[in-house]
C-alpha positions in Angstrom: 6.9 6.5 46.4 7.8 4.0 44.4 6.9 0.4 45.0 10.0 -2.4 44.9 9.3 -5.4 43.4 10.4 -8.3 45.2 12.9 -10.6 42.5 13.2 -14.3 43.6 16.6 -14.6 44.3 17.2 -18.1 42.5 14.8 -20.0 40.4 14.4 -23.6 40.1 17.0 -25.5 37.9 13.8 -26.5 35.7 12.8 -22.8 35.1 16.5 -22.2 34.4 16.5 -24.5 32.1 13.5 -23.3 30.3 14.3 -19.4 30.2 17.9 -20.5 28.7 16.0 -22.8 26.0 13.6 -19.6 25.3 16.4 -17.1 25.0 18.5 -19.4 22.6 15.6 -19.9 20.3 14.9 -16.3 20.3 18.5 -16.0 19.5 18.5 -18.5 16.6 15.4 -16.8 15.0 16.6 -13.2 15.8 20.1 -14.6 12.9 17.7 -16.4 11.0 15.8 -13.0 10.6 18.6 -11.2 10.0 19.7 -13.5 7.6 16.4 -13.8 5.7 17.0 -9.5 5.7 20.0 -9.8 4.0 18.5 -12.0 1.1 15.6 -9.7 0.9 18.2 -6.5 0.5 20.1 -8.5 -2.2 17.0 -9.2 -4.3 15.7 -6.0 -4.1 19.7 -4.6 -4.8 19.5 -7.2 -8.3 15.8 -5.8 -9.5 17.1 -2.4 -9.1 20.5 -3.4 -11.2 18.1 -4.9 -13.8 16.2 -1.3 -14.3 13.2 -2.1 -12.0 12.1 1.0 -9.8 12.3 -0.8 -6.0 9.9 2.4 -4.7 6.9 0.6 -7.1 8.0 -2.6 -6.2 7.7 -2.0 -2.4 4.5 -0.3 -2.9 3.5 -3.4 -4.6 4.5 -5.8 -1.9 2.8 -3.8 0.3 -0.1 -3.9 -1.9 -0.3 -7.8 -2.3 -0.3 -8.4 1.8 -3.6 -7.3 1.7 -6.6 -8.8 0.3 -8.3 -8.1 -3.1 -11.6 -6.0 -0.7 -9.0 -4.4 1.1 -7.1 -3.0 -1.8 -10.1 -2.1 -3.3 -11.3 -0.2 -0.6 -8.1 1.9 -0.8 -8.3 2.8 -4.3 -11.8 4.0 -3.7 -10.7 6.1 -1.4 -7.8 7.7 -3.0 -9.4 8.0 -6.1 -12.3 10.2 -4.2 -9.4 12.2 -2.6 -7.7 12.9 -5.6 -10.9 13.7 -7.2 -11.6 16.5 -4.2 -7.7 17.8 -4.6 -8.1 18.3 -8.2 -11.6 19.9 -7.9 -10.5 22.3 -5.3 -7.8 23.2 -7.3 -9.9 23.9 -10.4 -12.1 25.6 -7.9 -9.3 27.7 -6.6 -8.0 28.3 -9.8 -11.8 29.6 -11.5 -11.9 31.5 -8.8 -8.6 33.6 -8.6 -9.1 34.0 -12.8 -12.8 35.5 -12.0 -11.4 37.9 -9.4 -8.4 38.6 -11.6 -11.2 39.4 -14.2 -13.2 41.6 -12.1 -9.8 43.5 -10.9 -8.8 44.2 -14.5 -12.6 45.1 -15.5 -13.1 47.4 -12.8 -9.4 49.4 -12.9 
């Protein structure tokens, strides 16, 4: 069963006052974000018009939120991931020529 929640029916004219003063100021920044969107999408629209690639320049947005440690700390990371991706391959790729080998040696 589902409990009901009791809803005052009427508040104060003071608390009126002050949800109406929260909800247009919420208002006013939700256009004011919107706005600041726009300008955002127009920059971004005239770097990509000049010949600059927005998918790099997002990335380094992105990039420049963080601190210096933090993006360090990334690079280290990807860099020992890329390192295991490309030894696995080379690994794979030894060891599919080495069978291959042994096939062709033994047929």
């Amino acid at each position: 069963m589902t409990e009901e929640r009791e809803v005052p029916s009427s508040l104060e004219a003071s608390t009126k006052a002050r949800l109406r003063q929260f909800i247009e100021r919420i208002e006013r920044l939700e256009e004011e974000k919107k706005a600041l969107m726009d300008d955002i999408k127009n920059a971004k629209a005239e770097m990509k018009a000049t010949g600059f690639d927005i998918k790099a320049v997002n990335e380094l947005l992105r990039r420049r939120k963080k601190d210096k440690a933090k993006r360090d700390e990334d690079d280290s990371i990807l860099a020992v991931y890329e390192h295991a991706v490309e030894t696995a391959a080379a690994t794979a790729a030894s060891v599919t020529h080495t069978a291959q080998s042994y096939a062709d040696a033994t047929s």
